[in-house]
N, CA, C and O of each residue as an XYZ file, in Angstrom:
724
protein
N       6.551     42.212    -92.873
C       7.682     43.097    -92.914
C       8.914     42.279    -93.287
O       9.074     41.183    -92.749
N       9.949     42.826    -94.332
C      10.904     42.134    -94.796
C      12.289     42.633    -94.341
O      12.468     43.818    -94.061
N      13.050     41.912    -94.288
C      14.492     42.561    -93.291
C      15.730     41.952    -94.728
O      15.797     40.806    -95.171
N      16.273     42.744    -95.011
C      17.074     41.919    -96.239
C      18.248     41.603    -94.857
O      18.685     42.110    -93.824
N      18.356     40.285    -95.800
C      19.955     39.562    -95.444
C      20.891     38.946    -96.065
O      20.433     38.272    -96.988
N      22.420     38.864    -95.920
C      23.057     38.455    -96.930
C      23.884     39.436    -97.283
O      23.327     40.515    -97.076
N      25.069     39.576    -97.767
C      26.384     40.515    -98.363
C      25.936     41.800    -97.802
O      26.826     42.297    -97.112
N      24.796     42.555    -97.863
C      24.689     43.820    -98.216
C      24.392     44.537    -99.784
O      23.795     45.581   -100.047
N      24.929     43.729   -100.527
C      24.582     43.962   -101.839
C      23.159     43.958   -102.447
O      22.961     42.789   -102.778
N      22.119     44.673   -102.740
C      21.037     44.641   -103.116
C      20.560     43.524   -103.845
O      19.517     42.929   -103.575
N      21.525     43.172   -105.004
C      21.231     41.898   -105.708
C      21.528     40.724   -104.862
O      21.060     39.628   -105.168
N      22.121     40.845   -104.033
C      22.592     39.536   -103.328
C      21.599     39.294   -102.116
O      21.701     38.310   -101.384
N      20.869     40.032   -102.002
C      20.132     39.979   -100.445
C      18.687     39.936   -100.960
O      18.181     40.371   -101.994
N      18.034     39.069    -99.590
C      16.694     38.063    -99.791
C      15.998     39.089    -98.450
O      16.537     39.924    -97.723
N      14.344     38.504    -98.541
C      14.127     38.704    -97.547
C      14.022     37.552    -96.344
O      14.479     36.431    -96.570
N      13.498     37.816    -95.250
C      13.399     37.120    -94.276
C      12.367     36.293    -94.638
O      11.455     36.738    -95.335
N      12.378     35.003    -94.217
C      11.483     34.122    -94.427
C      10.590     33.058    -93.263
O      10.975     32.166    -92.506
N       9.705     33.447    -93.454
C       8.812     32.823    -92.337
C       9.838     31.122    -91.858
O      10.575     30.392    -92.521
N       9.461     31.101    -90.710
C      10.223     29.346    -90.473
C       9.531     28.481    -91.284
O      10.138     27.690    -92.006
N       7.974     28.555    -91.242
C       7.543     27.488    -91.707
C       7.274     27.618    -93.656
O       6.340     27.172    -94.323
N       8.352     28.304    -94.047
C       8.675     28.782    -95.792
C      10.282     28.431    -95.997
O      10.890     28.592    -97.055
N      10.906     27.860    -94.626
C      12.366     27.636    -95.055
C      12.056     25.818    -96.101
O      12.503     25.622    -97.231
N      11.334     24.930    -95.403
C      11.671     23.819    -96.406
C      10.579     23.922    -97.392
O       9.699     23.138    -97.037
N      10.301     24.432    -98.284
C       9.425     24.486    -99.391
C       9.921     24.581   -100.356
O      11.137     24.769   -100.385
N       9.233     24.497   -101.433
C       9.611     24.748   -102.687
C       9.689     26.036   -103.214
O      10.031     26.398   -104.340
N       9.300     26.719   -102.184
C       9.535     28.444   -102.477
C      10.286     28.980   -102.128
O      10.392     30.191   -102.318
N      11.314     28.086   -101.307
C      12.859     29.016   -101.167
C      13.538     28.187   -102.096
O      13.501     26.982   -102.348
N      14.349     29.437   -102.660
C      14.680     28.660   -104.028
C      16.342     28.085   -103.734
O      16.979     27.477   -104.594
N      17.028     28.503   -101.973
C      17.863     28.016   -101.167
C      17.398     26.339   -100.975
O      17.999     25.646   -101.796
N      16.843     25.862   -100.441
C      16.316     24.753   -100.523
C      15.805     24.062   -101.616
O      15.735     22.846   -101.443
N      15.429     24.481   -102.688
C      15.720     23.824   -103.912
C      16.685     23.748   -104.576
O      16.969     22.727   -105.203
N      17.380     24.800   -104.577
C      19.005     23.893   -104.354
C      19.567     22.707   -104.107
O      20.032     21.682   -104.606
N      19.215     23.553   -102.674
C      19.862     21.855   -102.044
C      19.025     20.578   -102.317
O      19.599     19.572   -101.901
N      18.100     20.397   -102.767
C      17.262     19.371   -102.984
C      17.325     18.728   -104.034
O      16.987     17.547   -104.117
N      17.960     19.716   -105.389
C      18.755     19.501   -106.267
C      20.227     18.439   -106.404
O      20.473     17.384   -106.990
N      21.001     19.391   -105.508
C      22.178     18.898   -105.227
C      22.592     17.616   -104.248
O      23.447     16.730   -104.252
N      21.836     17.906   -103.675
C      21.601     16.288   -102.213
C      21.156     15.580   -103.708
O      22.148     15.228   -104.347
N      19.877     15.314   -104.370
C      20.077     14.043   -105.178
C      20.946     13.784   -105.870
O      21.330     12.616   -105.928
N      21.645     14.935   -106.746
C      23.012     14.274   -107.554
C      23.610     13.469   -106.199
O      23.429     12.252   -106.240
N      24.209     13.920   -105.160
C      24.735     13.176   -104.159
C      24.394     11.913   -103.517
O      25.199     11.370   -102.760
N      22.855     11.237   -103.860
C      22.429     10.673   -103.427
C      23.004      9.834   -104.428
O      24.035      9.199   -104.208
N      22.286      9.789   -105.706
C      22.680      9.002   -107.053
C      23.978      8.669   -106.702
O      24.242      7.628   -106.099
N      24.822      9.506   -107.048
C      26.352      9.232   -107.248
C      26.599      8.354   -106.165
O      27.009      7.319   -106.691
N      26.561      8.153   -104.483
C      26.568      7.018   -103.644
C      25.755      5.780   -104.543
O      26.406      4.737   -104.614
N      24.927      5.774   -104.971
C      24.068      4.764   -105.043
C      24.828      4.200   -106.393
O      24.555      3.004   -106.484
N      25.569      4.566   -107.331
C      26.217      4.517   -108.496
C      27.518      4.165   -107.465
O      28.210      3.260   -107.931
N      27.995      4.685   -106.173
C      29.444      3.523   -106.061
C      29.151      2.258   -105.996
O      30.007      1.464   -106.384
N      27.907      1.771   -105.505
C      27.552      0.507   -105.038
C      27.925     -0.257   -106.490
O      29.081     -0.681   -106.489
N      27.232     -0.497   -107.633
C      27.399     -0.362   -109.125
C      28.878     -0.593   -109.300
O      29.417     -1.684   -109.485
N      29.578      0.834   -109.199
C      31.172      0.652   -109.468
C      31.362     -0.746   -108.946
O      31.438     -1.755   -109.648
N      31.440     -0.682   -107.443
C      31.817     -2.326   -107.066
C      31.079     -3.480   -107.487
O      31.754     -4.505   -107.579
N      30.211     -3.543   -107.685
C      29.880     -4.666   -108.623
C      30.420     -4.533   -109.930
O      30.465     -5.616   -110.514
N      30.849     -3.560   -110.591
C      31.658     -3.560   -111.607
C      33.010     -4.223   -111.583
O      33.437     -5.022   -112.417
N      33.783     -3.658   -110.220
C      34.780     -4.046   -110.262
C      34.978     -5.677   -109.436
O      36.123     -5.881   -109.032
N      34.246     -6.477   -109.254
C      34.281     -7.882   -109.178
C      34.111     -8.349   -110.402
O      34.457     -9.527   -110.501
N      33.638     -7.785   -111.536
C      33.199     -8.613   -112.669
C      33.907     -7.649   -113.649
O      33.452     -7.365   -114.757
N      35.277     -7.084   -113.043
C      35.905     -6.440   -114.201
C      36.088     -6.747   -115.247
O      35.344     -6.228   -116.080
N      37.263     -7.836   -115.800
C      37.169     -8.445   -116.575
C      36.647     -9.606   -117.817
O      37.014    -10.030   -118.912
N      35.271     -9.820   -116.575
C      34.434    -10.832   -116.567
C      33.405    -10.084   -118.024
O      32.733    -10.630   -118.899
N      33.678     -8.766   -117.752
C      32.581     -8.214   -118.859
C      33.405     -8.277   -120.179
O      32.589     -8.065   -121.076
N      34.839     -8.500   -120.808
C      35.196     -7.793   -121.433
C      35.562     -9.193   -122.328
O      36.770     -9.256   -122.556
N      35.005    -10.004   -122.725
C      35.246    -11.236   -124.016
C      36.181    -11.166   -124.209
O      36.863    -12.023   -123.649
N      37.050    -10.006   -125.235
C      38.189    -10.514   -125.133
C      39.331    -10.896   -124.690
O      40.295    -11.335   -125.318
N      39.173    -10.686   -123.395
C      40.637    -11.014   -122.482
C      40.483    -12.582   -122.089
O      39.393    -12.992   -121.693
N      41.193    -13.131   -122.165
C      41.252    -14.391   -121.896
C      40.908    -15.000   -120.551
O      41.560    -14.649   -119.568
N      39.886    -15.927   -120.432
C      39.807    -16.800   -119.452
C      39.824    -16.956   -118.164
O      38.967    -16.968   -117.280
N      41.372    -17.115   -118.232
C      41.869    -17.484   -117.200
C      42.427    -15.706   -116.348
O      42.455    -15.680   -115.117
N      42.764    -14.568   -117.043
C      42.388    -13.541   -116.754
C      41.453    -12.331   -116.139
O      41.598    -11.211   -115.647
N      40.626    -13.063   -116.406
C      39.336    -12.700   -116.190
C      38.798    -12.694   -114.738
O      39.046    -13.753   -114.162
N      38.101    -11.752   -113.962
C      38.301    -11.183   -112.647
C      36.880    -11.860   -112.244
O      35.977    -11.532   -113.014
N      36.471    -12.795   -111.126
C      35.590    -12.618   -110.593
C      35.663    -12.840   -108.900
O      35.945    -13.908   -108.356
N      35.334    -11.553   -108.206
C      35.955    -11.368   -107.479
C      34.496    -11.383   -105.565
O      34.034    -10.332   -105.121
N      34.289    -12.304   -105.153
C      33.235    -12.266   -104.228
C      33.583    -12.629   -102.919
O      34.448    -13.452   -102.622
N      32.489    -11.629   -101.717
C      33.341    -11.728   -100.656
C      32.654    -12.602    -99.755
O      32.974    -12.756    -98.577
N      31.373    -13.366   -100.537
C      30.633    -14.555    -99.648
C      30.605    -15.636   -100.456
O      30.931    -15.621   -101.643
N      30.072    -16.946    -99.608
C      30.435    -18.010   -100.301
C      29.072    -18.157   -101.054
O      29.202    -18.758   -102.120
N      27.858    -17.777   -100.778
C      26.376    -17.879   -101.804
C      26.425    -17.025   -102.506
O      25.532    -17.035   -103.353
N      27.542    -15.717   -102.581
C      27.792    -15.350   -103.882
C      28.544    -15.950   -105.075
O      28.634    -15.415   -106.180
N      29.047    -17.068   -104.733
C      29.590    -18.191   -106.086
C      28.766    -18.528   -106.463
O      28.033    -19.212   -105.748
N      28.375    -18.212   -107.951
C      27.406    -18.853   -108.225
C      27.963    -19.528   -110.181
O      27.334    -20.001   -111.128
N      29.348    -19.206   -109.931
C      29.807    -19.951   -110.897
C      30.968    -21.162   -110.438
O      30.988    -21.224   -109.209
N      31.724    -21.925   -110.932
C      31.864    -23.001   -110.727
C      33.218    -22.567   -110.718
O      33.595    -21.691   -111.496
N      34.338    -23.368   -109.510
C      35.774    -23.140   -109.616
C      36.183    -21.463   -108.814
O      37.247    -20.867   -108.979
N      35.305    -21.104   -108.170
C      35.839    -19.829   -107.396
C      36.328    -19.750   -105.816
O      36.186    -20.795   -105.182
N      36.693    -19.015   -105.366
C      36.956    -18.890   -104.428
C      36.475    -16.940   -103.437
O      36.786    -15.783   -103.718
N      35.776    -17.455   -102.497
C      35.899    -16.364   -101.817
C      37.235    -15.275   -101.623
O      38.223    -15.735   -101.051
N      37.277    -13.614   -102.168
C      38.083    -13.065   -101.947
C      38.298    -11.871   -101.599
O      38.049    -10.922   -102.342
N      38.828    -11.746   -100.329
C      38.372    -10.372    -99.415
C      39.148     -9.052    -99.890
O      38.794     -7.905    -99.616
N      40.208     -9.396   -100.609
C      41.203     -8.595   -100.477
C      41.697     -8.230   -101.975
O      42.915     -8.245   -102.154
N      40.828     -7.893   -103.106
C      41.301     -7.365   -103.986
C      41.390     -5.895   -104.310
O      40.334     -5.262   -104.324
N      42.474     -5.305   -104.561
C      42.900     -3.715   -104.341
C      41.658     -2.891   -105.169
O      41.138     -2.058   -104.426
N      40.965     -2.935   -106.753
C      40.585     -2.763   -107.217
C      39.210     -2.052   -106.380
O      38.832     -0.908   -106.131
N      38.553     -3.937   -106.024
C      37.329     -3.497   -105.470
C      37.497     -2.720   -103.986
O      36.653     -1.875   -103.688
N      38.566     -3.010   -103.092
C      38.902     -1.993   -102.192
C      38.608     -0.939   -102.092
O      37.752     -0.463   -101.348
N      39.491     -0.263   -103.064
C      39.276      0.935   -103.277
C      38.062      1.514   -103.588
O      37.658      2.487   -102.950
N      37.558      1.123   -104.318
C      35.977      1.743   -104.130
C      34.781      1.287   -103.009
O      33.583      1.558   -102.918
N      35.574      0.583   -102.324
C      34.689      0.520   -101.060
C      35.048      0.995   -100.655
O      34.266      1.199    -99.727
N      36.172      1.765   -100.437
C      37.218      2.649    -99.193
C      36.255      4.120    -99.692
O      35.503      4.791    -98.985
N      36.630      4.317   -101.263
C      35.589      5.647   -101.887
C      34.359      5.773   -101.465
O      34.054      6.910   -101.105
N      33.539      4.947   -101.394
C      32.327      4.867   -100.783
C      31.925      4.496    -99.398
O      30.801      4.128    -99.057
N      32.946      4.632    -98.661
C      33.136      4.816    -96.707
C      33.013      5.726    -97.042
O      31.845      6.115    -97.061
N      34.098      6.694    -97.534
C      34.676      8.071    -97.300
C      33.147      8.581    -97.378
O      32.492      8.903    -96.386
N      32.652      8.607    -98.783
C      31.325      9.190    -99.318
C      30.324      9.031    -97.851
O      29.975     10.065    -97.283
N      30.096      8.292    -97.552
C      29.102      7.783    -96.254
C      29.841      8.668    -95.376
O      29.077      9.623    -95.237
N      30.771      8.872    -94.781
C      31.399      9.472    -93.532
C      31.381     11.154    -93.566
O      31.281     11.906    -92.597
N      31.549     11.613    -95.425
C      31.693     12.755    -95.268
C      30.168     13.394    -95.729
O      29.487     13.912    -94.844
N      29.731     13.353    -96.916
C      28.512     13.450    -97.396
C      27.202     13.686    -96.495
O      26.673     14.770    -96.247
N      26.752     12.231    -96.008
C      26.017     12.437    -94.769
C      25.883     13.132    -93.768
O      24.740     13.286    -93.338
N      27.035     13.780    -93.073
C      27.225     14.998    -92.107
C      26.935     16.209    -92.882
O      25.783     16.582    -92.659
N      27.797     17.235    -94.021
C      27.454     17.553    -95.212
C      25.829     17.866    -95.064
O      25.281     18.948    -94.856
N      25.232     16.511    -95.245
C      23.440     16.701    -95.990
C      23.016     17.712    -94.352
O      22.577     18.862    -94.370
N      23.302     16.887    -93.068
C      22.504     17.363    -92.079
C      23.150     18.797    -91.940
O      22.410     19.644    -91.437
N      24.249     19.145    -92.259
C      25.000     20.200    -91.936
C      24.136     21.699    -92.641
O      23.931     22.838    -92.221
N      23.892     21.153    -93.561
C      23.396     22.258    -94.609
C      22.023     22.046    -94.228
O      21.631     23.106    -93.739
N      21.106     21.187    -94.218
C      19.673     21.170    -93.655
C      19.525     22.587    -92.390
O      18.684     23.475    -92.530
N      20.345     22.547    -91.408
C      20.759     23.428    -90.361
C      21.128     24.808    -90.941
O      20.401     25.800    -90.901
N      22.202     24.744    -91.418
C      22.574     26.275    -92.466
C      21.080     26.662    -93.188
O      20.783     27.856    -93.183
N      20.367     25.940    -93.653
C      18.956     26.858    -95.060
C      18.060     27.323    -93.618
O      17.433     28.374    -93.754
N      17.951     26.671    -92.323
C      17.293     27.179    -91.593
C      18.064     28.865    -90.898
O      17.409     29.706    -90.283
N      19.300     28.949    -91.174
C      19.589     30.574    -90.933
C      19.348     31.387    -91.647
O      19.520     32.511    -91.175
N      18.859     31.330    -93.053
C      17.861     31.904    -93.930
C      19.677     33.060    -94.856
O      20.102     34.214    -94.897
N      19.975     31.943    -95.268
C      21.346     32.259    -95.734
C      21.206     33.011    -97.177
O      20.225     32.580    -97.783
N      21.917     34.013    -97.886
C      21.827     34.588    -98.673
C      21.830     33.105    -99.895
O      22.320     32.005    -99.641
N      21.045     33.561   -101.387
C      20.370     32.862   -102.002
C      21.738     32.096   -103.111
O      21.852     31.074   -103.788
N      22.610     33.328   -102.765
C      24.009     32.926   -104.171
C      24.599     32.076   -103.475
O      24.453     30.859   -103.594
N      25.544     32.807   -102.439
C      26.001     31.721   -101.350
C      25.950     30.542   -100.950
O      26.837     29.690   -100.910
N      24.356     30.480   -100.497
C      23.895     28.420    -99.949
C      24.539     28.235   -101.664
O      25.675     27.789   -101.827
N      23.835     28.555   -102.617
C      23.726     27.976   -104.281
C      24.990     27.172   -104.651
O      25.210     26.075   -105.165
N      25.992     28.565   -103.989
C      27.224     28.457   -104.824
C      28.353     27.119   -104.088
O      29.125     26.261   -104.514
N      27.691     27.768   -102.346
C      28.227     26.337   -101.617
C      27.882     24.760   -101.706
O      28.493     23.752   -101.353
N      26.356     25.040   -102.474
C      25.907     23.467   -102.587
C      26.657     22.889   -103.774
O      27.201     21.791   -103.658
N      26.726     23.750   -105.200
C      27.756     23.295   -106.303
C      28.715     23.255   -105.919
O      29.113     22.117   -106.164
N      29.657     23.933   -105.284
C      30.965     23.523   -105.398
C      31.105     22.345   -104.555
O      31.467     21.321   -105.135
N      30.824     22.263   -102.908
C      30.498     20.668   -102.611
C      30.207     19.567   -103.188
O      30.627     18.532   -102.669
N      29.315     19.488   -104.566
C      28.634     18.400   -104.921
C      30.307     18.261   -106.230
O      31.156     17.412   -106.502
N      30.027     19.390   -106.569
C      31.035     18.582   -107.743
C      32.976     18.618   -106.791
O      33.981     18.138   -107.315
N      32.955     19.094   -105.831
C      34.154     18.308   -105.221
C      33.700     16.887   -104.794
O      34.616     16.191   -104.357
N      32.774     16.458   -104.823
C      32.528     15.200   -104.200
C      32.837     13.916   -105.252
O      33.359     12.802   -105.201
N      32.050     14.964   -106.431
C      32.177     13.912   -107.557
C      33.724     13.918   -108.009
O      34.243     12.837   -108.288
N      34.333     14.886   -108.072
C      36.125     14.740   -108.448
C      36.453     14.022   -107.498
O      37.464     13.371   -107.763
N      35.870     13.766   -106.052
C      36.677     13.011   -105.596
C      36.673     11.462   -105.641
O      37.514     10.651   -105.254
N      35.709     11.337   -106.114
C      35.252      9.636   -106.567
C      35.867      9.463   -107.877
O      35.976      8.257   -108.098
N      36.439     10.369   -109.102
C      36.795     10.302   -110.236
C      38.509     10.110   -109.815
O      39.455      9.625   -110.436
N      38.415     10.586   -108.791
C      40.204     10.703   -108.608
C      40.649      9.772   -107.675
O      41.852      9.876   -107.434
N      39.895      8.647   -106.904
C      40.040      8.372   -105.850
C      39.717      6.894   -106.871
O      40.615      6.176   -107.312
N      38.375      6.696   -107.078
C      37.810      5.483   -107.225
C      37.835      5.028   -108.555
O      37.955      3.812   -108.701
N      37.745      5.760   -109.593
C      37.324      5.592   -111.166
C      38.730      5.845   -111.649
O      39.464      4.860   -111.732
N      39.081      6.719   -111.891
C      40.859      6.795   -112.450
C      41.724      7.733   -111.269
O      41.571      8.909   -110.940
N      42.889      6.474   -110.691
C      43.240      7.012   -109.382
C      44.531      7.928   -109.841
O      45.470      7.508   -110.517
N      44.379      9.295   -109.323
C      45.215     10.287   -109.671
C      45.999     10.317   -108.298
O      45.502      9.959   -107.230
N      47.503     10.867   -108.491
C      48.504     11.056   -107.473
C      47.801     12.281   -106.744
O      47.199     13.252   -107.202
N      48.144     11.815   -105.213
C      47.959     13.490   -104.382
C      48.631     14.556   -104.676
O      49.859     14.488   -104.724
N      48.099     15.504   -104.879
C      46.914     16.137   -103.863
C      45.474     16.204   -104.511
O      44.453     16.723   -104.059
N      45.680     15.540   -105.680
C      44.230     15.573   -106.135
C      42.947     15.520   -105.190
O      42.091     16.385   -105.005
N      43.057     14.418   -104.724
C      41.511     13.352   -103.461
C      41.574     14.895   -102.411
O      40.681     15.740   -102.346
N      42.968     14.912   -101.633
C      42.849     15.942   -101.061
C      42.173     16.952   -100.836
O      41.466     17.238    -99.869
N      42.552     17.829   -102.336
C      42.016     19.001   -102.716
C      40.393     18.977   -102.678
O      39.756     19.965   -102.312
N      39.787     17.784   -103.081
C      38.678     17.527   -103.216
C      37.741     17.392   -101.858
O      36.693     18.002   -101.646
N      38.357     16.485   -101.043
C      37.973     16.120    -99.806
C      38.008     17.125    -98.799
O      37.356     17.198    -97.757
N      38.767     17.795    -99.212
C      38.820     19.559    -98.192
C      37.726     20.089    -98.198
O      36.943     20.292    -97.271
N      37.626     20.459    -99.898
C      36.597     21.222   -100.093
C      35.191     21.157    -99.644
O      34.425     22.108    -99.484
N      34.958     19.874    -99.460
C      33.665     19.447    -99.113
C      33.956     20.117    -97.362
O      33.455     21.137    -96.888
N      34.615     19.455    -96.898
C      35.069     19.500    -95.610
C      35.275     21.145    -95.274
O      34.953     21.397    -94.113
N      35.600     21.963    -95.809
C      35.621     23.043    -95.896
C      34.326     24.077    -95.872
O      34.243     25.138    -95.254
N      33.517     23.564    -96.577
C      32.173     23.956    -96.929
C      31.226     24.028    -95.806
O      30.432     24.921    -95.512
N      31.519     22.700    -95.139
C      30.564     22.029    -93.638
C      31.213     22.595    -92.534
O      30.556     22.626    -91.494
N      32.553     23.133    -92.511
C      32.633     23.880    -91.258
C      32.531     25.493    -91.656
O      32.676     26.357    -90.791
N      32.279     25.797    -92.983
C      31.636     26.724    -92.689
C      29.923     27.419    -92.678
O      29.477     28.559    -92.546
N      29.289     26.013    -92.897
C      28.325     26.129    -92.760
C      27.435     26.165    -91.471
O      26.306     26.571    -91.195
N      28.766     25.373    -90.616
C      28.774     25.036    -89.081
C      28.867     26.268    -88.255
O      28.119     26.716    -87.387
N      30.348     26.832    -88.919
C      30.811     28.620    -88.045
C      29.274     28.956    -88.528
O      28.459     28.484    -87.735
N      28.672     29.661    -89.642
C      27.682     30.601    -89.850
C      26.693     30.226    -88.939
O      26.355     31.143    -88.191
N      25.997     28.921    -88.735
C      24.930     28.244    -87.921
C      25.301     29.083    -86.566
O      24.623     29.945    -86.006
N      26.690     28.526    -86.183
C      27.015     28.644    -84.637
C      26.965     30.575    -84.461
O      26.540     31.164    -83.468
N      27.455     31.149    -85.567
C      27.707     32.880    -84.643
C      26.164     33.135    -84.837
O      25.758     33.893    -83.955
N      25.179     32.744    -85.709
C      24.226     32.902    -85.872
C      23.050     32.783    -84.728
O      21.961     33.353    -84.667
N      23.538     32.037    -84.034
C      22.365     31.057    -82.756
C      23.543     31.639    -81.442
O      23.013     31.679    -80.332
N      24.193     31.828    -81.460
C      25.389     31.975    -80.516
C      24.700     33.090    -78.984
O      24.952     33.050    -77.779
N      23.760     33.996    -79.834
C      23.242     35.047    -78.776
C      21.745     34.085    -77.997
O      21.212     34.453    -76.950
N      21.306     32.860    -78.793
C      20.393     32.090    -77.725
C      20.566     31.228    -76.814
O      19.677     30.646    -76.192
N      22.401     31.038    -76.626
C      22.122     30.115    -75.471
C      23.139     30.923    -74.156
O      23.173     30.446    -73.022
């Protein structure tokens, strides 16, 4: 027996789904997200990258001269060229380690947040539309934050949104379960 749920709208509403059919490949809510969690995964795994980029900023680019030229490491068995010095504190690579805290602090809550939400058997547009717009605020916010740094409210706007998304994925969880305890 099927119970539609979701808007009310005929096109918008699913049926009920057995518990043990929420993580499969047959809710097409969870392939979504399974979708979207890996762009998210990648893109963390691509800041790591950025910062190794940005120690060897200049280091890649021949023509800038020499003595210009950025190589930038924060242990001493990472010298592995001659004449360097350990250096903790360059703004460049900072910043994309600061981008990629943030990513770890917000993202990760995010993944478990929504794991919880596909188990309330959430209408099919909705989870969809909440997993895209999360993933690509995540990525504007690494484009605006870490890769070309734009004035606020850009990061902001971005960092909300995500943040925005997870407490309401949180309210729906909570009024949802609210009558079992």
């Amino acid at each position: 027996m099927s119970t539609p749920v979701g808007s009310g709208n005929t096109n918008d509403s699913q049926t009920m789904r057995p518990p043990g059919e929420m993580f499969t490949l047959e809710n097409p809510v969870f392939c979504c997200y399974l979708f979207w969690a890996t762009v998210l995964v990648v893109k963390m795994l691509l800041m790591s990258l950025l910062t190794a980029i940005q120690r060897f900023r200049y280091k890649l680019l021949v023509l800038v001269p020499l003595a210009l030229r950025r190589k930038i490491f924060p242990n001493q068995e990472d010298l592995f060229f001659k004449n360097l010095e350990v250096q903790f504190n360059d703004p460049h690579v900072e910043r994309v380690r600061r981008a990629h805290r943030n990513d770890m602090e917000n993202i990760l809550p995010y993944f478990i947040m929504s794991l919880i939400y596909i188990s309330t058997n959430p209408s099919v547009g909705v989870a969809c539309n909440l997993f895209r717009v999360a993933s690509v605020a995540r990525i504007i916010h690494t484009l605006v934050y870490a890769v070309y740094p734009v004035p606020q409210p850009s990061r902001i706007l971005a960092f909300g949104t995500m943040l925005l998304i997870t407490f309401y994925m949180a309210a729906v969880v909570a009024l949802r379960t609210l009558s079992f305890i």
